[in-house]
C-alpha positions in Angstrom: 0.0 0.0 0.0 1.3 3.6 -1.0 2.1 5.8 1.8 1.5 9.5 1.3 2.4 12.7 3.7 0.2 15.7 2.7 1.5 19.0 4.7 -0.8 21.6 3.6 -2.2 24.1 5.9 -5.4 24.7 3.9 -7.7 22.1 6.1 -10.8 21.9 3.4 -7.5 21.3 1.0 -6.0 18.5 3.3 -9.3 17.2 4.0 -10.7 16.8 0.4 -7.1 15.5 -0.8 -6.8 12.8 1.6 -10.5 11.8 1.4 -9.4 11.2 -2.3 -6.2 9.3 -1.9 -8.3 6.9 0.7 -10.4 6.1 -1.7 -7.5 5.1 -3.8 -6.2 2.7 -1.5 -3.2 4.4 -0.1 -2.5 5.1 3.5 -2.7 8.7 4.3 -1.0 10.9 6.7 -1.9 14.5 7.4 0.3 17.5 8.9 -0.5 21.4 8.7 2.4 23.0 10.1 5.9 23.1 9.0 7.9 22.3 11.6 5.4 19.4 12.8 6.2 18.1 9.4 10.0 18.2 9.3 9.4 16.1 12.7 8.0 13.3 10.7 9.8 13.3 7.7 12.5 12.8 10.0 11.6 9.9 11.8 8.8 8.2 9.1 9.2 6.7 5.7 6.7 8.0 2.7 6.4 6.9 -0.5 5.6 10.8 -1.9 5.4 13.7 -0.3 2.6 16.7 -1.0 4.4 19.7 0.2 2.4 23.0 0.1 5.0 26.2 -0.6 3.2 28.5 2.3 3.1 26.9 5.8 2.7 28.2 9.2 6.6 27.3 10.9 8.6 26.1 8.1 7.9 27.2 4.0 8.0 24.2 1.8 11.0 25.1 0.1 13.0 25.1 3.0 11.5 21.6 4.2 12.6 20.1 1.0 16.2 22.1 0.7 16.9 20.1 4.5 15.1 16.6 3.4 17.1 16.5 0.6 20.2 16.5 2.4 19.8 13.1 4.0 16.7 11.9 1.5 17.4 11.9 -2.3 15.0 9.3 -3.1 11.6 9.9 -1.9 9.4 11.4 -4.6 8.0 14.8 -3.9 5.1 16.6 -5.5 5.3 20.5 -4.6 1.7 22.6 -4.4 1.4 26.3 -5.3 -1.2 29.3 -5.2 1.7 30.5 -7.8 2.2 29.4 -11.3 4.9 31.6 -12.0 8.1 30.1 -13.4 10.7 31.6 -11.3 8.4 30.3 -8.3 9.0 26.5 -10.0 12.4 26.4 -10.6 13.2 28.0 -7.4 10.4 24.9 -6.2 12.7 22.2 -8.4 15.9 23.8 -7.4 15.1 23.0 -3.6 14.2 19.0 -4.6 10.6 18.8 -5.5 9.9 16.0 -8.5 7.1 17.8 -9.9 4.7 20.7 -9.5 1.1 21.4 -9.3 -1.0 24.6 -8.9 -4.2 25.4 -7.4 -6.7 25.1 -7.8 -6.3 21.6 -10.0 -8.3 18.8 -10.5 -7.8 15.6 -7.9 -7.2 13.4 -10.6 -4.5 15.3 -11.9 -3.3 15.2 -8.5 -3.7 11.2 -8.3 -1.9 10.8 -11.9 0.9 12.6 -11.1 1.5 10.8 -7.5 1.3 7.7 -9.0 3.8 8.5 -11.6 6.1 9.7 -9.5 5.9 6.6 -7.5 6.6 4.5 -10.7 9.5 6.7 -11.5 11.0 6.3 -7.8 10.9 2.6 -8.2 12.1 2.0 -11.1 15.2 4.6 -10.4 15.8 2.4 -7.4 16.1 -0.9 -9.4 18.8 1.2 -11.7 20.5 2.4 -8.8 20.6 -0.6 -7.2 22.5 -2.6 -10.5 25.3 -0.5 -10.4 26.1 1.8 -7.1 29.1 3.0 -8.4 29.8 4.9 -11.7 33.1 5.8 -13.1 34.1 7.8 -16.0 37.7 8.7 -16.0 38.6 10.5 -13.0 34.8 11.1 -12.2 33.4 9.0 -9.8 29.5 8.7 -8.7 28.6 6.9 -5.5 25.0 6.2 -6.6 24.0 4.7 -2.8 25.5 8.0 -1.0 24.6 9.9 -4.2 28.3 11.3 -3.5 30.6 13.0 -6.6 33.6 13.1 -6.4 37.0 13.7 -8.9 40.3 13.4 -8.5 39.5 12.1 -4.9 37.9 15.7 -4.2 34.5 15.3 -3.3 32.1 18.0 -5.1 29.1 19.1 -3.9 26.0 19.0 -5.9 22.3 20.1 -5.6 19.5 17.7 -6.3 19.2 18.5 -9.6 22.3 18.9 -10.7 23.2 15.7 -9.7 20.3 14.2 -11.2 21.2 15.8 -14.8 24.8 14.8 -14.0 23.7 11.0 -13.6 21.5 10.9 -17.0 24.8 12.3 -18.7 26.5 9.3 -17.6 24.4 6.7 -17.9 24.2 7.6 -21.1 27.8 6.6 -21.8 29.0 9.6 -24.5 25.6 8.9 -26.4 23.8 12.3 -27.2 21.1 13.0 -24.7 18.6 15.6 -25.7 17.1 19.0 -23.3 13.6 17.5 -24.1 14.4 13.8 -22.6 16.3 15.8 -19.6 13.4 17.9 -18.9 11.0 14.8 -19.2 12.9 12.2 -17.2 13.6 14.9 -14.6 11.3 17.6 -13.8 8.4 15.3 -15.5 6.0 16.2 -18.7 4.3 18.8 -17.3 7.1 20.9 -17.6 7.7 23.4 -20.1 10.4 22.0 -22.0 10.8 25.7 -23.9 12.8 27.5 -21.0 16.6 27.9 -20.6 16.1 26.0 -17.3 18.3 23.1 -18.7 20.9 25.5 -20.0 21.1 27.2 -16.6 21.6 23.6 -15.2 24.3 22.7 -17.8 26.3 25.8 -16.8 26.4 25.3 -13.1 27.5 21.5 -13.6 30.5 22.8 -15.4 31.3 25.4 -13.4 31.2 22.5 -10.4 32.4 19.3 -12.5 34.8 20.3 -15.1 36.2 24.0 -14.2 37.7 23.1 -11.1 40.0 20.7 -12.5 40.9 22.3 -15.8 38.2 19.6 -17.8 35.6 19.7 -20.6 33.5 17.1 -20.0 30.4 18.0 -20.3 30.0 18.6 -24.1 27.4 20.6 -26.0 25.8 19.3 -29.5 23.9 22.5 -30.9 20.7 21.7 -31.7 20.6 17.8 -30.4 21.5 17.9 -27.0 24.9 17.1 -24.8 27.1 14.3 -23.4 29.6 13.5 -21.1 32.8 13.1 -22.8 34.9 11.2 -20.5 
């Protein structure tokens, strides 16, 4: 059986959303305040996570900045009054999986937790096949979800390392913004923004300036690689 957190502050929200996700069969647990919430996601495992952005204690973006830092795996689903795009990629930036914005339709809702659960899964049975990834002096502990080169270890954001694993997995093939965008921040994102770019550029500036390297390589108008 699924297990979902909602933390939204909005009770008639909370109420109606978990009154839907029953009804699906998953076991739901409710929380309405920040710092109640960072509490449990502390001490409780949950396969997703809604995470309103505006909460009484704690904002959403900082409770998913700090889970991130011991959890890269769970799947969350961040909710907004906002649909601007500055307020998303500031929302993926921080960790969240995917995005939704009120007010939105509860089977939206339902389709895009389940999807994220699928996607969590079946990155787990990757993971699990190989936990560590070399390319040259690169190294990727995929367990610890720790970089490192030339035995320096780098420090990367949840996304960043994300985009950084695709590259490799990919083993020098071409990998395109569109698949990056869709494997990553999911479908419903616009695929037509710079956000990859913007990406692309801090990876470089972490992975390959550093120590004098251009590995991260650039095909106009197809995509890029990691060129090892």
């Amino acid at each position: 059986m699924k297990k979902i957190l909602i933390i939204e502050d909005d009770p008639e929200l909370n109420r109606n959303i978990k009154e839907a996700l029953l009804a699906e069969n998953m076991q739901v647990e409710t929380v309405y305040d920040g710092l109640l919430a960072e509490r449990i996601l502390n001490k409780s495992h949950f396969d997703c996570i809604l995470l309103d952005i505006n909460l009484p204690g704690k904002s959403g973006f900082d409770l998913a900045k700090d889970f991130r830092t011991h959890n890269m795996a769970t799947p969350i689903l961040m909710i907004s009054a906002f649909s601007e795009l500055e307020d998303k990629v500031h929302g993926y930036e921080m960790g969240a999986d995917d995005y939704i914005t009120k007010p939105f339709y509860i089977r939206e809702l339902i389709l895009k937790i389940n999807s994220l659960i699928k996607r969590s899964q079946n990155n787990a049975v990757d993971r699990q096949e190989n936990e560590l990834i070399i390319a040259g002096d690169l190294q990727v502990n995929t367990r610890l979800k720790k970089v490192s080169r030339q035995e320096t270890e780098i420090s990367l954001t949840p996304r960043e390392y994300q985009i950084l694993l695709k590259l490799l997995e990919s083993k020098g093939e071409i990998v395109s913004k569109q698949r990056l965008v869709q494997e990553i921040w999911g479908k419903s994102f616009d695929a037509n923004t710079n956000t990859i770019e913007v990406y692309i550029n801090f990876l470089r500036k972490k992975i390959d300036r550093p120590f004098d390297k251009e590995s991260i390589k650039t095909k106009i108008g197809y995509g890029y690689y990691f060129e090892d």
